[in-house]
C-alpha atoms as one frame of an Amber mdcrd trajectory, in Angstrom:
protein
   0.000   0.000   0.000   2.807   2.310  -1.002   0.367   4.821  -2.368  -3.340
   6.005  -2.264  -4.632   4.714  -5.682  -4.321   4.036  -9.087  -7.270   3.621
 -11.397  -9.082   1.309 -13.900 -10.899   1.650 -16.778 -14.709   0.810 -15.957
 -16.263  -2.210 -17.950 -16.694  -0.748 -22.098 -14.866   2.102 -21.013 -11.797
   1.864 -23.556 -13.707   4.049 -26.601 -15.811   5.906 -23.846 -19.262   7.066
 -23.908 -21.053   9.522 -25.857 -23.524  10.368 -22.330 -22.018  12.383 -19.637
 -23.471   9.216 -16.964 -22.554   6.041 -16.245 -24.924   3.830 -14.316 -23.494
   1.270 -11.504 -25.720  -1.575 -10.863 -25.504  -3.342  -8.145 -23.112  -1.592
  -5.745 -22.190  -3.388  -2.723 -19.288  -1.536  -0.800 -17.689   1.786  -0.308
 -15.660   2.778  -3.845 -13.814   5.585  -5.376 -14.565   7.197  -9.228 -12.880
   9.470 -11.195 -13.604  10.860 -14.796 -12.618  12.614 -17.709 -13.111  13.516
 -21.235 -11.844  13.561 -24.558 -12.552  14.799 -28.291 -11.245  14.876 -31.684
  -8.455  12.993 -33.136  -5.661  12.541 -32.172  -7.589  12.984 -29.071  -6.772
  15.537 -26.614  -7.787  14.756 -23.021  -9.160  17.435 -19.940  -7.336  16.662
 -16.427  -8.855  13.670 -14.300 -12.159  15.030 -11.860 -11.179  14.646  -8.422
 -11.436  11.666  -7.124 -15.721  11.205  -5.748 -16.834   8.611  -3.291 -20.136
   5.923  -3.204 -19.974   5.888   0.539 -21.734   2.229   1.672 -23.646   2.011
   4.656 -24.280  -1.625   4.783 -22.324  -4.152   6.503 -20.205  -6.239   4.536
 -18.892  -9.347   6.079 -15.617  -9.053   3.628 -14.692  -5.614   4.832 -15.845
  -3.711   7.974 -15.425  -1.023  10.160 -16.160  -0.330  13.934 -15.779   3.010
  15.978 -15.172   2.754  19.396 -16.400   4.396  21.299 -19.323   2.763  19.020
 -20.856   6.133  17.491 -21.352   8.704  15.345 -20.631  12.066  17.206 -17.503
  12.718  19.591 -15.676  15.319  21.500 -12.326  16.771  20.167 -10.558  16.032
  23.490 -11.588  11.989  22.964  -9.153   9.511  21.485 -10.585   6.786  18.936
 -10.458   3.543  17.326 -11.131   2.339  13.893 -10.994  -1.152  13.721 -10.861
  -3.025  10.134 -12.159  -6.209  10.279 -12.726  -8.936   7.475 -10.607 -11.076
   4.892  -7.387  -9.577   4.739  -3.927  -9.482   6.311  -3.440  -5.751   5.630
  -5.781  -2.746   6.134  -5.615   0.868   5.826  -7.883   3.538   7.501  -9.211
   6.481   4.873 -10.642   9.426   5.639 -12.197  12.087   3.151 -13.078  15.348
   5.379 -16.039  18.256   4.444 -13.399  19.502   2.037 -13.278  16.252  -0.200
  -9.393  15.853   0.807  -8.770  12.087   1.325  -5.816  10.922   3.363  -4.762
   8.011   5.254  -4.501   6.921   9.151  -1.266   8.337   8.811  -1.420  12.016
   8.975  -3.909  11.777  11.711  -3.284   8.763  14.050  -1.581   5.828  14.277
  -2.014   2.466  12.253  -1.235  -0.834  14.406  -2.374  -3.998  12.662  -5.916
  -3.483  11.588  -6.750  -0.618  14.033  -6.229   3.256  13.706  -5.723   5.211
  16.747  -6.147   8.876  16.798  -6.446  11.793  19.372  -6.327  13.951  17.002
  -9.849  13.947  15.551 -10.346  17.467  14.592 -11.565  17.649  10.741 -15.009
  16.946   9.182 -15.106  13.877   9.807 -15.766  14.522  13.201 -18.227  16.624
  14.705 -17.148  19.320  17.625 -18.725  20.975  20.883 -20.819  20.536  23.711
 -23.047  18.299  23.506 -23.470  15.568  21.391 -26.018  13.046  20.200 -24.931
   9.148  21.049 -26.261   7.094  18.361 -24.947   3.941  16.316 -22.193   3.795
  13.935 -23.750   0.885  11.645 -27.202   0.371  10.477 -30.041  -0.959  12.784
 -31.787  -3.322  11.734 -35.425  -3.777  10.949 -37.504  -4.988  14.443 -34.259
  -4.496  16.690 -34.326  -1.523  19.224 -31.893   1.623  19.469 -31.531   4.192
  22.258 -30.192   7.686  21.315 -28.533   9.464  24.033 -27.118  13.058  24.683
 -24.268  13.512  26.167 -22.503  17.237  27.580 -18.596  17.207  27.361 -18.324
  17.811  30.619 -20.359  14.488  31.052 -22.499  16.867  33.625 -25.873  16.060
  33.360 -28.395  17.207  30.970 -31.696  18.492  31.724 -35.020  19.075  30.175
 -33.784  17.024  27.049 -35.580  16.607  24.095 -34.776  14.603  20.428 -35.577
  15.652  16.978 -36.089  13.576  14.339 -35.862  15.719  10.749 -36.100  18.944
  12.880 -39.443  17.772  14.248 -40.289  17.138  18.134 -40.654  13.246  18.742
 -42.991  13.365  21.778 -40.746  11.351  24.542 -41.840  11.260  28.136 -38.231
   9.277  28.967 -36.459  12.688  28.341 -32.910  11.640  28.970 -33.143   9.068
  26.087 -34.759   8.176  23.515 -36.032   4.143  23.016 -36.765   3.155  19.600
 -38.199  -0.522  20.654 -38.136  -1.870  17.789 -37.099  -0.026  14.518 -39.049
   0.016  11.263 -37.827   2.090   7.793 -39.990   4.872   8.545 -37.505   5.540
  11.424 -34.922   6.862   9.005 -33.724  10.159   9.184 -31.430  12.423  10.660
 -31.446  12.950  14.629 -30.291  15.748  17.343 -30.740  16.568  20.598 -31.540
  19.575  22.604 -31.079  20.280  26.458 -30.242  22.885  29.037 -27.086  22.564
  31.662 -29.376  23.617  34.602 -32.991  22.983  35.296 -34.074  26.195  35.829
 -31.604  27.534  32.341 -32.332  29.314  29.560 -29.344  28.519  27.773 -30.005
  25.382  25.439 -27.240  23.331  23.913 -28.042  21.794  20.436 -26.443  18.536
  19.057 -25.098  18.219  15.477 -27.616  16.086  13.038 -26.288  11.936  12.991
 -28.373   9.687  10.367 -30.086   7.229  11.799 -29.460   4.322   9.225 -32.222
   1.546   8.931 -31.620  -2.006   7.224 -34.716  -3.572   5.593 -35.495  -7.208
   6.718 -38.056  -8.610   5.492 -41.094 -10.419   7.346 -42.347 -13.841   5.077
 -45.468 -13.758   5.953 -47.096 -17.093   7.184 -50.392 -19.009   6.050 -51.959
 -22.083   7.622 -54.389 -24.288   5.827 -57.258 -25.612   6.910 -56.620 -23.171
  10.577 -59.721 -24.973  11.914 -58.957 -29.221  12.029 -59.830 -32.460  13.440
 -57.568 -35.021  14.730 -55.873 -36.364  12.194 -55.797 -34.040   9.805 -52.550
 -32.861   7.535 -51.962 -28.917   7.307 -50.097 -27.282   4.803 -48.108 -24.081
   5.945 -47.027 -21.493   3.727 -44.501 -18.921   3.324 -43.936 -15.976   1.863
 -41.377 -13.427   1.073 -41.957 -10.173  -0.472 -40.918  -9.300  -2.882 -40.775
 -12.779  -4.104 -37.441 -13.587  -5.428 -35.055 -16.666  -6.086 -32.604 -18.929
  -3.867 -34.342 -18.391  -0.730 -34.557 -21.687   1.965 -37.671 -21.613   4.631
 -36.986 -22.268   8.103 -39.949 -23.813  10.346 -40.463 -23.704  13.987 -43.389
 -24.976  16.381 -44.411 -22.595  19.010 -43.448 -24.918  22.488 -45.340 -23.059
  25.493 -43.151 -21.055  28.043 -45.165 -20.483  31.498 -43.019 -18.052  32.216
 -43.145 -16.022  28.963 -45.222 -16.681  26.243 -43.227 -18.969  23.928 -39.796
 -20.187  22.910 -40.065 -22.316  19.697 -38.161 -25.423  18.158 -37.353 -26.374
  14.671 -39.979 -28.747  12.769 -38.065 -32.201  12.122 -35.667 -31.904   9.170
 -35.732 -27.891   9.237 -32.083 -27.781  10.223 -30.914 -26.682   6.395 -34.181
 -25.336   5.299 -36.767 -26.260   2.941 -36.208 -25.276  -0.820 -40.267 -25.526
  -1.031 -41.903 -22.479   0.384 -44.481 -24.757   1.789 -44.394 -27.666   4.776
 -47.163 -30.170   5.854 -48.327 -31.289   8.756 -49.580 -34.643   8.888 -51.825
 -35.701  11.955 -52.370 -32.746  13.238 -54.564 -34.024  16.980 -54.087 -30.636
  19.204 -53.704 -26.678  19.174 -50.708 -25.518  17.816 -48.810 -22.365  17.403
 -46.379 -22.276  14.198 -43.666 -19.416  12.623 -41.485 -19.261   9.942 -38.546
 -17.610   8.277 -36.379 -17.652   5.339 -32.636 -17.450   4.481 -30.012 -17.576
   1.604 -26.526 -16.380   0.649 -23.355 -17.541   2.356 -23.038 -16.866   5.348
 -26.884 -16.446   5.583 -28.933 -13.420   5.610 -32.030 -14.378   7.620 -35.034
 -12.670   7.132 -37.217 -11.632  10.615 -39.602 -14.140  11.769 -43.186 -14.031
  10.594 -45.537 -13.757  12.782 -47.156 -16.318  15.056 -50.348 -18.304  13.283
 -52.696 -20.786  15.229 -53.755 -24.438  14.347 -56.899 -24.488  15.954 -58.510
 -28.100  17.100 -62.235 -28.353  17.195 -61.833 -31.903  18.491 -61.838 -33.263
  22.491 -58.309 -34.175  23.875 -58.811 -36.010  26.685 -55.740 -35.116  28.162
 -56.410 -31.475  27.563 -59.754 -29.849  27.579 -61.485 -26.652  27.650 -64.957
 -25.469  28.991 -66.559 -22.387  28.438 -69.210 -21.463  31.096 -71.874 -20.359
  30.586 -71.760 -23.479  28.281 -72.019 -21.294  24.904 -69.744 -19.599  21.955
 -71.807 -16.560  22.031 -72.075 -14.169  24.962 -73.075 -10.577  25.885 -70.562
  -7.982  27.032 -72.019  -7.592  30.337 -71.306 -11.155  31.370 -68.306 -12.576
  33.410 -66.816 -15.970  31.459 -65.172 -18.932  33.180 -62.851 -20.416  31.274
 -62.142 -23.906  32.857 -59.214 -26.472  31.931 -58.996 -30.058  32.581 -56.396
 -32.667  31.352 -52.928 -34.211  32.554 -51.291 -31.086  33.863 -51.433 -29.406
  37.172 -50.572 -25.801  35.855 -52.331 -24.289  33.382 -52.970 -21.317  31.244
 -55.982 -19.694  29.079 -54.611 -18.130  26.045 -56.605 -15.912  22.986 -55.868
 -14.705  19.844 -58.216 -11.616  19.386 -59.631 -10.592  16.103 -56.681  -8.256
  15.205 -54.200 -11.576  15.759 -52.566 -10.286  19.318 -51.612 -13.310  21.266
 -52.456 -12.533  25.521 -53.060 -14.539  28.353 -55.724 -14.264  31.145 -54.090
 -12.103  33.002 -54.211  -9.254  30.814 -58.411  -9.594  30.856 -59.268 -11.641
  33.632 -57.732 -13.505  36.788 -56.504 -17.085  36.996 -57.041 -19.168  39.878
 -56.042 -22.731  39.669 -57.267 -24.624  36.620 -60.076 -21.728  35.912 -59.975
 -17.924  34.064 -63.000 -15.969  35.374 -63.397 -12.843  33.501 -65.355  -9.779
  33.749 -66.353  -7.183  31.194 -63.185  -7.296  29.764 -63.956 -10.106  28.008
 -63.322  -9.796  23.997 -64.538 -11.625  20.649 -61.414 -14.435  20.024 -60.753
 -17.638  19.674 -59.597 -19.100  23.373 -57.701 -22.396  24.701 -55.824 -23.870
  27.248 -52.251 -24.772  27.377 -49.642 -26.255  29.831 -45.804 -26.953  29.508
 -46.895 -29.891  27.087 -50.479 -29.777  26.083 -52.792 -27.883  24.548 -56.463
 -28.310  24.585 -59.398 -27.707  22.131 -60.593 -24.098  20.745 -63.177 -22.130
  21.161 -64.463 -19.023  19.087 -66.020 -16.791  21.171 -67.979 -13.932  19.981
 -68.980 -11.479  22.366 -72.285  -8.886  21.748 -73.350  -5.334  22.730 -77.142
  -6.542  21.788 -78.879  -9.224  20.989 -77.687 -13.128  20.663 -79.052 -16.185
  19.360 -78.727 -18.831  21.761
């Protein structure tokens, strides 16, 4: 790495282009361009452009980079590391500042192995002053949470703080941070923070602006068919990622019930590689069953997130788990209490529902449990409801609850 560059022709570049624009498809890491131009013949050439940057803010598992401390804004008195990490022997840190001008670790820190150390951190790269915002270096991804934080130099506390997303107020009752719980593209933008040194202050401090990078995952979404069964029958799950594209493998996991949470869940048998097919079938199906799936491809895999959780419901009696609905009926008013009782082979039980909208919630969020039986009050909602322990589940029951009139 005796120097910074040299250059190569792009693909078809030898005889040039009669268009001033060159499309790159496909571009996957951080890379360097220059141009220039040239007319009649014998041709006479202008200078090369300075050299411009694609900047990538993706993750690449060949090449990557981690700040530590691990964000985006720091203080001019703080010292730094840039860490290269990936497959190769020898690294070099770059920097290109607000002025364009590129240079190496070199002229502003100290290169030892893979990792740049600098306390000198005073060009555009870096942002300067009082307070600033504490945010990630690398993209978050899709369904994971973030906290932003603001942070004085003096590491004094700030007070009265508030965040700004796009130069809009995010309404945040927290104040000293700001919790994302769990991140979605529409949470792109650019961030800062605002606070005052004293309680009582009028002087604010402002934070510079850090982008708040998002990775898209996508969520297959996850069909059952027939969701209503009786013992013994086969079910076919399905599914799908948008938008639909090739070399994906599907993942499949059973829903196993967690008394202490809701769920964890296991791999269906043979799931360890994945399924080519988009599709898996269940064959004699006897009970209640909660099922997800996701996909994967590449090497090493990118995983999509997990779809969300879908019910096999049994109509059918298992003697060794059983619901009862009393009074003995699927339709009810909305003035009546409900006792949901469970019977079987267990000696701890829960009632669980899926409500119209698909949210999963035990008894305890709308009515109490006391031994084997839920007794709720007006709380009660329309749902399909069932009973679970550590290793059964019982029939299902579709209750639909009325304001008015029922047919009984």
């Amino acid at each position: 790495m005796s120097s910074y560059y040299t250059y190569e022709l792009l693909a078809g570049g030898t005889t040039g282009t009669e268009q001033d624009s060159y499309i790159l498809h496909g571009q996957t890491h951080t890379a360097g361009y220059k141009c220039r131009a040239g007319r009649a013949d014998p041709v006479s050439y202008t200078q090369y452009s300075d050299v411009k940057f694609v900047w990538s803010g993706g993750v690449n598992p060949a090449a990557s980079l981690t700040v530590s401390p691990h964000r985006l804004q720091h203080f001019s008195t703080e010292s730094l590391s840039l860490i290269c990490e990936g497959n190769s022997a020898e690294w070099r840190v770059m920097k290109a500042d607000e002025y364009g001008y590129v240079s190496s670790c070199f002229y502003w820190g100290e290169m030892t192995g893979s990792t740049c150390n600098t306390t000198r951190a005073s060009s555009g790269v870096y942002w300067c002053g009082d307070v600033i915002l504490v945010s990630p270096v690398r993209p978050v991804t899709e369904g994971h949470s973030v906290t932003l934080g603001c942070k004085l130099r003096t590491e004094n506390l700030l007070y009265n703080v508030d965040f700004y997303k796009n130069d809009k107020l995010i309404p945040n009752p927290a104040r000293g941070e700001l919790l994302i719980s769990a991140v979605t593209k529409s949470d792109e933008g650019f961030y800062k923070c605002r606070g005052r040194k004293s309680p009582q202050g009028l002087e604010t401090l402002t934070s510079a602006e850090s982008w708040l990078s998002v990775k898209y995952v996508p969520r297959p979404v996850l069909t059952v068919s027939p969701s209503w069964t009786s013992p013994g029958d086969s079910v076919t799950l399905t599914c799908s990622v948008e938008p639909p594209s090739a070399g994906w493998r599907f993942f499949w996991y059973k829903a196993v019930p967690d008394l202490s949470d809701y769920y964890t869940y296991e791999l269906l048998a043979g799931g360890t590689t994945g399924t080519e097919q988009d599709s898996y079938i269940l064959h004699g199906q006897t009970h209640t069953a909660g099922y997800v799936c996701r996909a994967g491809r590449g090497d090493p895999v990118f995983y999509t997130l997990d779809s969300d959780l879908k019910f096999v419901w049994s109509g059918g009696v298992n003697p060794a788990a059983s619901l009862t609905v009393s009074p003995h009926r699927l339709q009810h008013y909305s003035t009546e209490s409900l006792s949901l009782i469970c019977e079987g082979n267990s000696t701890e039980w829960r009632v669980m529902k899926v409500d119209e909208d698909g949210d999963v919630s035990t008894c305890s969020k709308w009515g109490i449990m006391t031994g084997s039986t839920c007794n709720t009050d007006t709380r009660a909602s329309s749902g399909v409801y069932w009973c679970e322990s550590v290793t059964q589940s019982s029939n299902a029951a579709n209750i639909t609850i009325h304001s008015e009139f029922i047919f009984i």
